[in-house]
C-alpha positions as CSV (number, residue, x, y, z in Angstrom):
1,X,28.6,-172.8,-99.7
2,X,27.4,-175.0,-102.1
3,X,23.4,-175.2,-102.0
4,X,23.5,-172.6,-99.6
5,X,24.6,-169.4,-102.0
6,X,22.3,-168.4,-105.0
7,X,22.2,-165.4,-107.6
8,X,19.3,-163.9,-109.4
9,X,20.1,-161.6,-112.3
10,X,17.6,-159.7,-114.8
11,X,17.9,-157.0,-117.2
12,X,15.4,-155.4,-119.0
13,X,15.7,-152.2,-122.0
14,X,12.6,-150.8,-123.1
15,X,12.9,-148.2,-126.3
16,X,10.4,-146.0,-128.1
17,X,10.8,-143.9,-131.4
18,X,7.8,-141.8,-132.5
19,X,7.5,-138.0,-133.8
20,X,3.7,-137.9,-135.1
21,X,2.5,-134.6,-136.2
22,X,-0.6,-134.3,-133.8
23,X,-0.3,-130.9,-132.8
24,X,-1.8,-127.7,-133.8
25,X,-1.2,-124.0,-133.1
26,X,-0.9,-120.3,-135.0
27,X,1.9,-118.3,-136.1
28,X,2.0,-114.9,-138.1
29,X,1.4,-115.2,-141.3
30,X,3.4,-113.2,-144.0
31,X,0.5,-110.7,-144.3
32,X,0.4,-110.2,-140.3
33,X,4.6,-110.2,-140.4
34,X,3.8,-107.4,-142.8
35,X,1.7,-105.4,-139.9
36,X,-1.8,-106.4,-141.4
37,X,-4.4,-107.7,-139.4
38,X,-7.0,-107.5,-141.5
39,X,-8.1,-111.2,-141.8
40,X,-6.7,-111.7,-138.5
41,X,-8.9,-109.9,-136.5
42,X,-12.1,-110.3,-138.6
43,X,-15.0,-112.8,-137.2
44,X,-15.4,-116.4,-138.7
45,X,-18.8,-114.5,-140.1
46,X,-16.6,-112.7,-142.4
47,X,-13.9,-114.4,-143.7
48,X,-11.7,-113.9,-140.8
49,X,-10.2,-115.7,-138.0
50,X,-11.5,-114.8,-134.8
51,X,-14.8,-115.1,-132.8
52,X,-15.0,-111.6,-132.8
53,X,-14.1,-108.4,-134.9
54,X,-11.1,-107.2,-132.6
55,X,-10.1,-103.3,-132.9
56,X,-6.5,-103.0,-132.7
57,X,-4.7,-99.8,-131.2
58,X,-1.1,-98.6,-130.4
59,X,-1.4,-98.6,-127.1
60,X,-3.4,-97.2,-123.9
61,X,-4.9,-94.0,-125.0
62,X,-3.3,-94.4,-128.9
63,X,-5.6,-94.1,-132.1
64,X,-6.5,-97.3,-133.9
65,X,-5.0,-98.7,-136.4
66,X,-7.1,-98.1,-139.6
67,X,-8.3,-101.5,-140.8
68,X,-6.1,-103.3,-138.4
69,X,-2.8,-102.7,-140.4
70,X,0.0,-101.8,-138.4
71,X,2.5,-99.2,-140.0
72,X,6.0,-100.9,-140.7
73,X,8.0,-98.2,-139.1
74,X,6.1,-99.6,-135.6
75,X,7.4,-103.5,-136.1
76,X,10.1,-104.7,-133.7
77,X,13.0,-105.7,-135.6
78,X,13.5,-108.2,-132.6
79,X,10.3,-110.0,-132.9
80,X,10.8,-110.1,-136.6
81,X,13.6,-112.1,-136.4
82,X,11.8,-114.3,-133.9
83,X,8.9,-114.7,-135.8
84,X,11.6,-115.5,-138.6
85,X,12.6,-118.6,-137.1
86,X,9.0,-120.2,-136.2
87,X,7.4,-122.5,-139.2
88,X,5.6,-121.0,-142.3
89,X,1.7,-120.9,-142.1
90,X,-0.3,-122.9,-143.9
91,X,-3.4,-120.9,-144.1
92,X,-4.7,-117.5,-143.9
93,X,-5.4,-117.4,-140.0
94,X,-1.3,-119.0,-139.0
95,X,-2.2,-122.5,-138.9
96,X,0.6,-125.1,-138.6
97,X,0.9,-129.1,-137.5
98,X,3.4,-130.0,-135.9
99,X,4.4,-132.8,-133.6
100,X,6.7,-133.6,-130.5
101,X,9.4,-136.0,-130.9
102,X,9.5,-139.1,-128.9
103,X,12.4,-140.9,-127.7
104,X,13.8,-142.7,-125.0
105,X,15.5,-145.8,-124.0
106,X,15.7,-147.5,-120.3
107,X,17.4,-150.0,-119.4
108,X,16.8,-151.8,-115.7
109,X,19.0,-154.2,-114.4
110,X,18.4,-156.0,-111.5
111,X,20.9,-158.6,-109.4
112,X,20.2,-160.3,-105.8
113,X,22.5,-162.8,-104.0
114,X,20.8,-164.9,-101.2
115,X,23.3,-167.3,-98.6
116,X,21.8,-169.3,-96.2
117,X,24.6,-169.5,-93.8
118,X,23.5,-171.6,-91.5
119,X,19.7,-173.2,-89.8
120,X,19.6,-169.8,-87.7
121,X,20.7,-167.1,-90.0
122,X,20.3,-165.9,-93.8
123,X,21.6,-163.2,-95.6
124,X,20.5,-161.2,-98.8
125,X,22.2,-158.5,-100.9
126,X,20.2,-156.7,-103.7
127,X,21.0,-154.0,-106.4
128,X,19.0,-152.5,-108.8
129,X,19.5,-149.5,-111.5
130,X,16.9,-147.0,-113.8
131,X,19.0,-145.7,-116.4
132,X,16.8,-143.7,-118.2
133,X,17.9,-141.4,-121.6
134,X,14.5,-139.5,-122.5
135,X,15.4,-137.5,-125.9
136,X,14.1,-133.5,-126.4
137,X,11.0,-132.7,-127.8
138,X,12.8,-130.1,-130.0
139,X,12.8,-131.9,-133.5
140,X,16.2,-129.2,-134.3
141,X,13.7,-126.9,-136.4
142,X,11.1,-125.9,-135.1
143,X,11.2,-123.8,-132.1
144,X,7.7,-124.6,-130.8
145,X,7.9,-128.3,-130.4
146,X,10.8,-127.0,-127.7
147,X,8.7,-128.4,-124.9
148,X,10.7,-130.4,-122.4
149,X,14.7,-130.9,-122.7
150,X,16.1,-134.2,-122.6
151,X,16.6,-135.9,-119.9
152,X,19.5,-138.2,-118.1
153,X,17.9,-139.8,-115.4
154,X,20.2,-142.4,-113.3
155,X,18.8,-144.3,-110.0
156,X,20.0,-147.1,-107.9
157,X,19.7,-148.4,-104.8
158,X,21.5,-151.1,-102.9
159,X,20.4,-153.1,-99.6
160,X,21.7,-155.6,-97.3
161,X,19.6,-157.8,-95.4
162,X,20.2,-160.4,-92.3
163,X,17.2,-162.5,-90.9
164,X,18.5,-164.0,-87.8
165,X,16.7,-166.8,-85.4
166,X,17.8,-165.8,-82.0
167,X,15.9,-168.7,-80.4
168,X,12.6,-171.2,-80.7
169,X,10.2,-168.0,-80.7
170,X,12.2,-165.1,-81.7
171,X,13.4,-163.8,-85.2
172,X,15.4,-160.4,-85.8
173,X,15.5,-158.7,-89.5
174,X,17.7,-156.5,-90.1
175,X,18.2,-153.9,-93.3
176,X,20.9,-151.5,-94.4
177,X,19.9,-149.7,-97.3
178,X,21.0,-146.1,-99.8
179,X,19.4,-145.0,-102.5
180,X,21.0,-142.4,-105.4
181,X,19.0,-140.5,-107.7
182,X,20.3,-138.1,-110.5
183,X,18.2,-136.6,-113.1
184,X,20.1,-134.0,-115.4
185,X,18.4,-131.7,-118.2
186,X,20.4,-132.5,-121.5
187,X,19.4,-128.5,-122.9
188,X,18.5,-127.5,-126.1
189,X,20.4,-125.3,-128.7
190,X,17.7,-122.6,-130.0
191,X,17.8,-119.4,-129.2
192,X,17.2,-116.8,-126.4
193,X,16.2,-113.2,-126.2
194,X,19.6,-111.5,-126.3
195,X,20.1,-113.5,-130.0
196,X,17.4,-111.5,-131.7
197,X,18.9,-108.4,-130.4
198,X,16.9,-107.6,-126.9
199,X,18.3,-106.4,-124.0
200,X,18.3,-109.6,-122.2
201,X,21.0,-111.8,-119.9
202,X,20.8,-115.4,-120.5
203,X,21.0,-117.9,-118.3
204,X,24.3,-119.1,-117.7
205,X,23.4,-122.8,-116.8
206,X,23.2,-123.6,-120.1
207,X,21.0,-124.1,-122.8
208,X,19.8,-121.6,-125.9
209,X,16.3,-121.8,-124.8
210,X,13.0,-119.5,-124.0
211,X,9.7,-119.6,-122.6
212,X,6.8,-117.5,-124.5
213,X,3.4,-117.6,-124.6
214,X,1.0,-115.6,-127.6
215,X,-2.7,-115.5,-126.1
216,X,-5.6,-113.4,-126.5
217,X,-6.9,-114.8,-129.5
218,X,-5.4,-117.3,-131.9
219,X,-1.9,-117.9,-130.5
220,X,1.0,-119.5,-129.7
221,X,4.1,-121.2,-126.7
222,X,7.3,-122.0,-127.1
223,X,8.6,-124.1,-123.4
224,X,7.3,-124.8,-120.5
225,X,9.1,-125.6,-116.9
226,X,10.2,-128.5,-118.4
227,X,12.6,-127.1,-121.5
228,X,15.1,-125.0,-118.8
229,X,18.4,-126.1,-117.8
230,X,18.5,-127.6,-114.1
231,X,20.0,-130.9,-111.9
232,X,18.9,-133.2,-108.9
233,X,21.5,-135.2,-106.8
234,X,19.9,-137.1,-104.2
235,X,21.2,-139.3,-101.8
236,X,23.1,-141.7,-100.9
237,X,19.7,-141.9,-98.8
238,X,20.9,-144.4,-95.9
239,X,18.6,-146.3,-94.0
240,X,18.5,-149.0,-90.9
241,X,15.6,-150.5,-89.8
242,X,15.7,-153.3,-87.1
243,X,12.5,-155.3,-86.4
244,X,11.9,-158.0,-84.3
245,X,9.0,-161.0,-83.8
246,X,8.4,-162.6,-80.7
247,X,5.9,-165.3,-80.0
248,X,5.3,-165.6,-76.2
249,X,2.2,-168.0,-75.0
250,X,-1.1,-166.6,-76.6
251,X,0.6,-163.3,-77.8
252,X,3.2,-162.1,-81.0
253,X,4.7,-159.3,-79.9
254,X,6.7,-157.0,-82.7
255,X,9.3,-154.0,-81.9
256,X,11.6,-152.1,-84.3
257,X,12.8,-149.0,-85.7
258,X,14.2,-147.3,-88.6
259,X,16.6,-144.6,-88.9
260,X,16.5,-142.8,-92.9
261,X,18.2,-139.7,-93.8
262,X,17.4,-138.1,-97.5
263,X,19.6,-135.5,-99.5
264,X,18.3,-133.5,-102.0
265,X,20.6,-131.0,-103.8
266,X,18.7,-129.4,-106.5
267,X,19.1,-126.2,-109.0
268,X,17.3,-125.2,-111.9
269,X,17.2,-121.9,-114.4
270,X,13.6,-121.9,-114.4
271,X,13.7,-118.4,-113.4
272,X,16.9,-117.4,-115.2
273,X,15.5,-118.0,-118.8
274,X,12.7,-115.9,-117.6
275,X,9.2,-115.7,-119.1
276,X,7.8,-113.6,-122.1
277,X,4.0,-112.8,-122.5
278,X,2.2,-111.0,-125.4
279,X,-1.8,-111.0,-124.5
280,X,-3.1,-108.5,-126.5
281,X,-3.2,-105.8,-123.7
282,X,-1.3,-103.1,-125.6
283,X,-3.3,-103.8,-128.9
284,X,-6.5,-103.6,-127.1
285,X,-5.5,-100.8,-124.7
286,X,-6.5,-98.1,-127.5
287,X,-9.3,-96.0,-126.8
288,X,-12.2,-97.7,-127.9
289,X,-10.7,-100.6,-128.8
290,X,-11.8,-102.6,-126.0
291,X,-10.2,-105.6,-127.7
292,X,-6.6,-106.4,-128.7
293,X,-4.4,-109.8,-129.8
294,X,-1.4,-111.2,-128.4
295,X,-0.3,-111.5,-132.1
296,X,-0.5,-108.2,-133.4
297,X,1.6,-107.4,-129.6
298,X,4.3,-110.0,-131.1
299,X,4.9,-108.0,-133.9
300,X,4.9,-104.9,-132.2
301,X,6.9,-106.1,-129.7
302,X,5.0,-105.0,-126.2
303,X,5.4,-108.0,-124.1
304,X,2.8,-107.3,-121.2
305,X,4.0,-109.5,-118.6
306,X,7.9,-110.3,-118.3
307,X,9.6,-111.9,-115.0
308,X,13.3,-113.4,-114.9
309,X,15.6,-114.0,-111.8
310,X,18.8,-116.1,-110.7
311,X,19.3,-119.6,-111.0
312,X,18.2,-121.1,-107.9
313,X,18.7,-124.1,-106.2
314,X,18.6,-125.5,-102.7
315,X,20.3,-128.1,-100.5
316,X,17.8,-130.0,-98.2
317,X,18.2,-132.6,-95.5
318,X,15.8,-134.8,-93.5
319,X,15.6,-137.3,-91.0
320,X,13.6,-139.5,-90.4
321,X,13.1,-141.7,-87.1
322,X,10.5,-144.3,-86.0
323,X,10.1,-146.7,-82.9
324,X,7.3,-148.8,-82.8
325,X,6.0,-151.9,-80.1
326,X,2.7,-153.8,-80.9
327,X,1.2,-157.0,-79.9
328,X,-1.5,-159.3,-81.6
329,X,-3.2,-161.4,-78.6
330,X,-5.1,-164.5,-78.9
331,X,-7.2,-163.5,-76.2
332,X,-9.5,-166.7,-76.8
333,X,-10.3,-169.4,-79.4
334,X,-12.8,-166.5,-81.1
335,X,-11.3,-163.1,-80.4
336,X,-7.8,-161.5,-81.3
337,X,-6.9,-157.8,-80.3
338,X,-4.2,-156.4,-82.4
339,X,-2.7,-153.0,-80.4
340,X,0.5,-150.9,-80.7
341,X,1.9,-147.5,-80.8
342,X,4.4,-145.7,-82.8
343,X,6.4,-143.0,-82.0
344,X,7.3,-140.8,-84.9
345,X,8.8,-137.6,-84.1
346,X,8.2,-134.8,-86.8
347,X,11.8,-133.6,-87.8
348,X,11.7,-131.1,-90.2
349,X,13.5,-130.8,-93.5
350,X,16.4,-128.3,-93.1
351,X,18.6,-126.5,-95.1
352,X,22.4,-127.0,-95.4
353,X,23.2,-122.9,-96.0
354,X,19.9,-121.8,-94.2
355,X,18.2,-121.0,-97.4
356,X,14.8,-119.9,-95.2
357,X,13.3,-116.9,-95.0
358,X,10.2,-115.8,-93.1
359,X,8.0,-112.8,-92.8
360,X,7.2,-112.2,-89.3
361,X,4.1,-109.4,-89.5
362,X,4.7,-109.2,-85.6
363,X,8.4,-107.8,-86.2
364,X,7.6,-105.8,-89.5
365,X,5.3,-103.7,-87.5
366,X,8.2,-103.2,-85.0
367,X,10.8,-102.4,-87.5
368,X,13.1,-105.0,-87.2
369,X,15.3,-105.6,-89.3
370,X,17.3,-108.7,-89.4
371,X,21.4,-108.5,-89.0
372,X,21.4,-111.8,-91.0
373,X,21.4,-109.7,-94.2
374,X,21.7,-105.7,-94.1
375,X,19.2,-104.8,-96.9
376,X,16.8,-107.1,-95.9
377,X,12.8,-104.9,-95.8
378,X,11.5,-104.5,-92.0
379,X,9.8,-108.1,-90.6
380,X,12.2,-110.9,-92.6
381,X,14.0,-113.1,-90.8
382,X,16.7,-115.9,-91.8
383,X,18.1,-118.4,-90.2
384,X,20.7,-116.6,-87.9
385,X,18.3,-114.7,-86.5
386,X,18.0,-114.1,-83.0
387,X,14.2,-114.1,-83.4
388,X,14.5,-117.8,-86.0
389,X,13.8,-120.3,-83.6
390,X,14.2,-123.4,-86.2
391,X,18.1,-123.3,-86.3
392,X,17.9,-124.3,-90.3
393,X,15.0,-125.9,-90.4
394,X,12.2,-124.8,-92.6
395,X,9.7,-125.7,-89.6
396,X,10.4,-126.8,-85.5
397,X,10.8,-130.3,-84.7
398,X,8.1,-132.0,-82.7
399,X,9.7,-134.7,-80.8
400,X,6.2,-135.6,-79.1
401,X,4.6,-137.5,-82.0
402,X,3.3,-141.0,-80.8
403,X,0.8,-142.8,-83.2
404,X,-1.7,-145.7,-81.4
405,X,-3.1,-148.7,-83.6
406,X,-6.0,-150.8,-82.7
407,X,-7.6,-154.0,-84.2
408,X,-9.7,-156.5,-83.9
409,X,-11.1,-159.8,-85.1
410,X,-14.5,-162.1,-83.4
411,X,-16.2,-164.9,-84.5
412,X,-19.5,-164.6,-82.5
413,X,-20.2,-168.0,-82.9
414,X,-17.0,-169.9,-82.6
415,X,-18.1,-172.2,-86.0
416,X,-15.8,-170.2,-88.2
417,X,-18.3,-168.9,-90.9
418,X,-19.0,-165.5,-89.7
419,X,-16.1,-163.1,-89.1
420,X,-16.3,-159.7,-87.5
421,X,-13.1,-157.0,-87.8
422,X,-13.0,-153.8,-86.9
423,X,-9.5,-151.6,-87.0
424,X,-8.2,-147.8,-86.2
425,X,-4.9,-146.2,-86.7
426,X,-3.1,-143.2,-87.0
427,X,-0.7,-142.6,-89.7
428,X,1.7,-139.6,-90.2
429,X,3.1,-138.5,-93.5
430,X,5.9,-135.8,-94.9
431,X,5.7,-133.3,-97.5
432,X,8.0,-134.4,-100.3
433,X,11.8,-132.6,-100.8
434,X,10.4,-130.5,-103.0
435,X,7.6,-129.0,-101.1
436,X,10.0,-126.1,-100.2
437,X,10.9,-125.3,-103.7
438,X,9.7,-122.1,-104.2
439,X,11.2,-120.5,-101.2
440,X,14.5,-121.0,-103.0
441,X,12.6,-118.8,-105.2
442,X,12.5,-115.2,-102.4
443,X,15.3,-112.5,-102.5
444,X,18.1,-112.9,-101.9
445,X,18.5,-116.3,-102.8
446,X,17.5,-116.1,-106.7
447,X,15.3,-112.5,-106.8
448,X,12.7,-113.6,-109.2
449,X,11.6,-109.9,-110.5
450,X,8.1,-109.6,-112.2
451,X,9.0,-106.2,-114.7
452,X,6.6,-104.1,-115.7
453,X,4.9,-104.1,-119.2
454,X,7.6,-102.8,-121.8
455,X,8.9,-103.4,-125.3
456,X,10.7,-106.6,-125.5
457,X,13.7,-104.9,-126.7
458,X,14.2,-103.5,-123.7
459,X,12.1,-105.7,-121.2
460,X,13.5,-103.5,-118.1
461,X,12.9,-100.5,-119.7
462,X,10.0,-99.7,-117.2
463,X,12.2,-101.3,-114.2
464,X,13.8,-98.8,-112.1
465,X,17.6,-98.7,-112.7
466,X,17.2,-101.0,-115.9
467,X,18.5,-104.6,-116.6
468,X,19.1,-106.0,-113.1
469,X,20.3,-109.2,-113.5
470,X,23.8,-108.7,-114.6
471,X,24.2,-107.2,-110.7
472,X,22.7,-109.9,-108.5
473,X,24.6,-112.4,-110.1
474,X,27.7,-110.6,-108.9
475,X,25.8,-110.9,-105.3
476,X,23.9,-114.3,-105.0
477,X,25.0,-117.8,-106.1
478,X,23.3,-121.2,-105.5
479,X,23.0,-121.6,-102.0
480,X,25.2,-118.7,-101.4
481,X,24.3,-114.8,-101.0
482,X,26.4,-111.5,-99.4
483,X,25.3,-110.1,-96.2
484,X,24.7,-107.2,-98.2
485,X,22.4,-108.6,-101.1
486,X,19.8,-106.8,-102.8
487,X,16.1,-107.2,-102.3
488,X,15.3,-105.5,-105.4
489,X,11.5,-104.4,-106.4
490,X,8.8,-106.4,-107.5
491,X,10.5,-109.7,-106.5
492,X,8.2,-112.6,-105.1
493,X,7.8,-114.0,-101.6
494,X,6.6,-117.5,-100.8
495,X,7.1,-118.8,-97.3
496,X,6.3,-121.9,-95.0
497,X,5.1,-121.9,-91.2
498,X,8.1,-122.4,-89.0
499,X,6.7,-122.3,-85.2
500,X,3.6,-123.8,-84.3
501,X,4.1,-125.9,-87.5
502,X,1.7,-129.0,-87.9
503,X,2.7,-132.1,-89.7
504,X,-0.3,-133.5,-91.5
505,X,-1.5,-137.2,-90.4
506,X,-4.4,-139.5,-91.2
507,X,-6.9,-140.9,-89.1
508,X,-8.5,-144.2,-90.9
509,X,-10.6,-146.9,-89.5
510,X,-12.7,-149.6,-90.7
511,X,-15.1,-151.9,-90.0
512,X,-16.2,-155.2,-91.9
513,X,-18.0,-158.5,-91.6
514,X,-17.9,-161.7,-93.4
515,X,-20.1,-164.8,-93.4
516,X,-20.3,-167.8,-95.1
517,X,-23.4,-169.3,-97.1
518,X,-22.7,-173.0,-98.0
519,X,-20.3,-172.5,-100.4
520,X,-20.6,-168.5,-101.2
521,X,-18.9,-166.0,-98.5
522,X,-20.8,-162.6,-98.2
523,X,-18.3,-159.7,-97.5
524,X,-19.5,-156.1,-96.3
525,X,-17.2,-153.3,-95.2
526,X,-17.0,-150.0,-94.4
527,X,-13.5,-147.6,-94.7
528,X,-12.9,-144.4,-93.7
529,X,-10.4,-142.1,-93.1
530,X,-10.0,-138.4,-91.7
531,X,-6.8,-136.5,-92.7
532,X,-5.9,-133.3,-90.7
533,X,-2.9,-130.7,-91.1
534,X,-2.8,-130.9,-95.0
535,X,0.1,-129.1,-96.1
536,X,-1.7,-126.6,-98.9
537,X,-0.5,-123.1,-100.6
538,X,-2.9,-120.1,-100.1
């Protein structure tokens, strides 16, 4: 093997270390901790804090607080101790810098081993790795710079390639390839609901963590999506693809394929932490008040918009499969065609346990109700369903999907200084594996429940039957869920088109010329492209 068998290796670490303080928000201040809101609610024009003089209340229909001073016998002793933990104001309206820690270190190696066997046939292995460590936001203190968790984020991908000269005018390439992916939230240790003495169930995923926002006038957010507990796994992702080149007279002829099957398994307790809002609806729900601030709602304690549900995850499988036969022809000294056609079938992401559900308006007017799971409401129907026609598969396959390609290139004049090409193809595409996220999201695979307006704690305390989610974890597990599982009230529905379904493509085409001035060359062209089928939400 000697000259014949080399190695490449490279590794590469990038590392970065910053926490600057360039953030700004409000908090309480002692006086508004203390129920008074005088300064709070003022305008700018008079010493105080807002745009506006706000009027607070207690409530829809309740008298107004004189002089915006809340009584102390109407404080929540839960948001107190929250407020307790956030950083001290440094200035009469709550103001406080703060900054979001940055830290992360990647490291990327890289090795390839190349062995030209023999005058006909060479053969390639590559491997490459992200190893990626991206550190919390939360600097351990303060609660609001709890924006995104850390994260663990491992990829690597192997492939083996074999170019082969099967004679004078003929070349096969072949390529086995997988690909691994898995990104893991490291959670943070803060605090949650149930800590500060609200009725509340925490997520059991892990994590001491919460997601609050304080609007409706100077406010406040602690999280975001990205500072819940949750795990991806994809792969191992295999692919073969199989091309070959073929040079016959006045024409090079190319045919192939490629066969690629993706993974993704995937859960998160996005909905499981749940979500807090204080807008300053109950403050400005007094009569006459017309006006009200999410802080002076903090300290009361009347949240006005509260949601939590199930941690949720899905399991999703795709394939994907491609044949393809195109020719470039010489036709003479001054024109080339270049014409093929590909046939890409539209097969559908599916899920592994049938996590689909579908509201058929058709069958709800009928009454039907699905035997796939008992409690389901009139006009759902799941995988299992007589009237599902997708078998798991969040939409049908379309195995009719062939894709033409047409170029061309002319010299009009046969000197070789003016160029004229002109091109059209049609190019399908695939929503990404997590396009059918949110349908993890319907009952009864994580019942997602949007509560009505209470005090925080009790944030069921308006929900028929109370607190909920103890139950439907007894009921409904990641990817899992009884036949007789709860649709309770108020839970979401998102859904995507099964039958009928249209993958999106995209039409382009161009046209351009080029000529040659002594020794400048003059290029003018024109692109365009037409996409149809876009996958959107509505």
């Amino acid at each position: 093997i000697r000259d014949k068998l080399f190695f490449f290796g490279g590794y590469q670490r990038t590392s970065l270390r910053s926490d600057p303080a360039d953030q700004t928000t409000y908090v309480p201040t002692a006086a508004m901790q203390a129920g008074n809101f005088t300064t709070f609610a003022a305008p700018t024009s008079a010493g105080g804090c807002q745009t506006k003089q706000y009027n607070l209340g207690n409530g829809t229909g309740g008298a107004l607080f004189p002089n915006n001073v809340i009584p102390a016998s109407l404080i929540s002793p839960v948001t107190a101790k929250f407020i307790a933990t956030l950083p001290a104001a440094t200035s009469p309206c709550g103001l406080v810098q703060y900054g979001y820690v940055n830290k992360y270190d990647e490291d990327l190696p890289v090795a390839k081993l190349d062995w030209q066997k023999s005058d006909k046939q060479s053969i390639f292995v590559r491997f490459s790795e992200g190893n990626l460590n991206q550190a919390s936001t939360f600097d351990g203190k303060n609660p609001i710079s709890s924006n995104n968790f850390g994260v663990h984020d491992l990829d690597y991908q192997a492939v083996i390639g074999d170019t082969y000269l099967i004679g004078a005018s003929m070349v096969n390439s072949f390529r086995l390839s997988g690909s691994r992916t898995n990104v893991a939230k490291v959670p943070d240790q803060y605090k949650n609901w149930a800590d500060f003495g609200a009725n509340y169930t925490p997520s059991p995923t892990g994590g001491e963590t919460m997601v609050t926002t304080v609007s409706g006038g100077l406010g406040f957010n602690i999280g975001s999506t990205g500072n819940v507990p949750g795990q991806s796994h994809n792969g191992p992702n295999p692919s073969v693809t199989d091309d070959v080149t073929w040079v016959k007279g006045t024409h090079q002829i190319g045919f192939g394929g490629n066969v690629y099957h993706q993974m993704m398994n995937y859960w998160s307790g996005l909905n499981a932490v749940g979500s807090t809002q204080f807008t300053g609806a109950w403050t400005g729900g007094a009569a006459g008040a017309g006006s009200g601030l999410g802080m002076a709602d903090l300290v009361l304690g009347q949240e006005s918009a509260y949601s939590q549900g199930l941690t949720y995850g899905f399991y999703n499988r795709q394939w994907y499969i491609s044949t393809y036969l195109q020719d470039s022809w010489k036709v003479t000294p001054r024109l080339t065609i270049n014409y093929g056609v590909r046939w890409e079938p539209y097969t559908s992401q599916s899920s592994k346990y049938g996590q689909i559900s579908v509201v058929s308006p058709s069958l709800f007017t009928a009454g039907y109700h699905s035997p796939v799971f008992t409690n389901a409401p009139a006009g759902i129907i799941f995988p299992g369903d007589p009237n599902y026609k997708c078998g798991n598969s969040y939409n049908c396959d379309d195995w009719h999907k062939f894709l033409p390609r047409l170029g061309i290139a002319y010299d009009p004049r046969g000197d070789g200084k003016t160029v004229i090409r002109a091109a059209f193809g049609e190019f399908e595409d695939r929503t990404h594996m997590f396009q059918e996220n949110q349908s993890s999201f319907n009952a009864p695979f994580s019942d997602t429940i949007q509560a009505p307006a209470a005090n925080i704690a009790n944030p069921w305390g308006n929900y028929p039957g109370g607190n909920p989610i103890p139950f439907l974890s007894t009921q409904v597990g990641v990817g899992s869920a009884v036949k007789s599982a709860p649709f309770p009230l108020l839970g979401g529905f998102s859904q995507f088109p099964n039958a009928g379904f249209n993958p999106m493509y995209v039409e382009q085409w161009n046209l351009g010329i080029q000529h040659q001035f002594g020794t400048w060359i003059v290029t003018a062209n024109y692109l365009g492209n037409h996409t149809v089928h876009m996958v959107s939400s509505q």
